[in-house]
N, C-alpha and C positions, 0 to 999 in steps of 0.2 A: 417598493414593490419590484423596481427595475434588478435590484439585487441579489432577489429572492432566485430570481431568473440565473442571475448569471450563474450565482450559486446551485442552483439544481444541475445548471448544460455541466459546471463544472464538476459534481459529482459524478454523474452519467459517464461522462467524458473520462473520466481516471477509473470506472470500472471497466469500463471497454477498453482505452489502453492496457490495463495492468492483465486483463486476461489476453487479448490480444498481441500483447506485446513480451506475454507471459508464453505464450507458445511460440511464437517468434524466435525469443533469445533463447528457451529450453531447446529448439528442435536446433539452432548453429551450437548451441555446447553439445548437445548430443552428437554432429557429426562432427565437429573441431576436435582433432587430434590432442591438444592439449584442454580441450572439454571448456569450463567456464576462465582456466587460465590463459586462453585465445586473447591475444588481442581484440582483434574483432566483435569478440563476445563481450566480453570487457567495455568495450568504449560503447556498446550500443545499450549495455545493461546500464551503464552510469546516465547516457542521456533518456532513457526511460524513467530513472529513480528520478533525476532532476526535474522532468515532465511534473512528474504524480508528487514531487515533494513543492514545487510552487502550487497547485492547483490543493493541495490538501491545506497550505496555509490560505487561500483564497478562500475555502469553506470554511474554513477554521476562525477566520474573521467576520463574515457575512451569513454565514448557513444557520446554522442551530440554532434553535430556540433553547429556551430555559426549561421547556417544557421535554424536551429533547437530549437534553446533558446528561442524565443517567445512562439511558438506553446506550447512546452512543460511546459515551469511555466505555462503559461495560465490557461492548463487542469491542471496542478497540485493544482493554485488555487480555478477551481473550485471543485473538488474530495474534497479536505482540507472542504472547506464549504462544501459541502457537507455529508461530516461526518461528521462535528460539528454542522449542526440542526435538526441532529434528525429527520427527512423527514419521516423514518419510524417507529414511536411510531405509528400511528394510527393501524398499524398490530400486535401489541403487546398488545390485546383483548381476551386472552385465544384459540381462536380456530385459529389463523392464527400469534402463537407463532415462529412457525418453519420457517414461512417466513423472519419472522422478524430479529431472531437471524440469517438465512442466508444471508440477507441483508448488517447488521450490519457487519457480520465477513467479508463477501467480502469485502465491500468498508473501512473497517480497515484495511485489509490486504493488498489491492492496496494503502491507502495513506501511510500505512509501509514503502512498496517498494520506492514510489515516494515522500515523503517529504525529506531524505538525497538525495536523486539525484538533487531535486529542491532546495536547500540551497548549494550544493556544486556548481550547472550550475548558481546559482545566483552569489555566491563570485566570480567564476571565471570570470563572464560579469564584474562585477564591476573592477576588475582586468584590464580586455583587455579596457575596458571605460579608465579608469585611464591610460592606454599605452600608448593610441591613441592620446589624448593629447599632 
């Protein structure tokens, strides 16, 4: 039971970072003259992904149920494509810069969180498949 707990604070925890942290590092690439190739930008957007990438293997281990494993790859595969086409270049036009790069850093920041949780909840279905048997 005590896990279940950690497990919830720990989700909770990586959506409020990853939006929070998501406007954060969007609005210094929006004023950094070199945008997200900043330094600055850089080194704070890696210790963010780092955050949400321990904290999504911590769900990933403890969190879901079996009851729970479809829903959740589901959204995870859609979030993944989702960040990989690029859906918001069109806001990346000079005057609606700031949207963009806050866009961009949320939904990096949530598939952080949720790609180790969705590769650990995957190996582990393949596992319980394999028991079943």
């Amino acid at each position: 039971m005590e896990m279940e707990k950690v497990a919830r604070w720990a989700f909770a925890a990586s959506v409020i970072i990853a939006i929070f942290m998501g406007l954060v590092v969007g609005l210094m690439a929006n004023i950094a003259t070199l945008h997200m190739a900043d330094s600055n930008v850089r080194n704070a957007s890696t210790d963010v992904t780092l955050i949400l990438l321990i904290l999504g293997i911590v769900v990933g281990l403890i969190s879901i149920t079996s009851k729970e494993v479809t829903p959740f790859l589901i959204a995870s595969i859609a979030l993944i494509v989702a960040s990989v086409s690029n859906v918001w270049s069109p806001l990346f036009n000079g005057t609606l810069n700031l949207l963009y790069y806050w866009a961009t850093e949320i939904l990096s920041y949530i598939v952080a969180f949720t790609a180790p949780a969705a590769v650990i909840i995957a190996i582990k279905s393949l596992f319980a498949m394999e028991r079943e048997k």
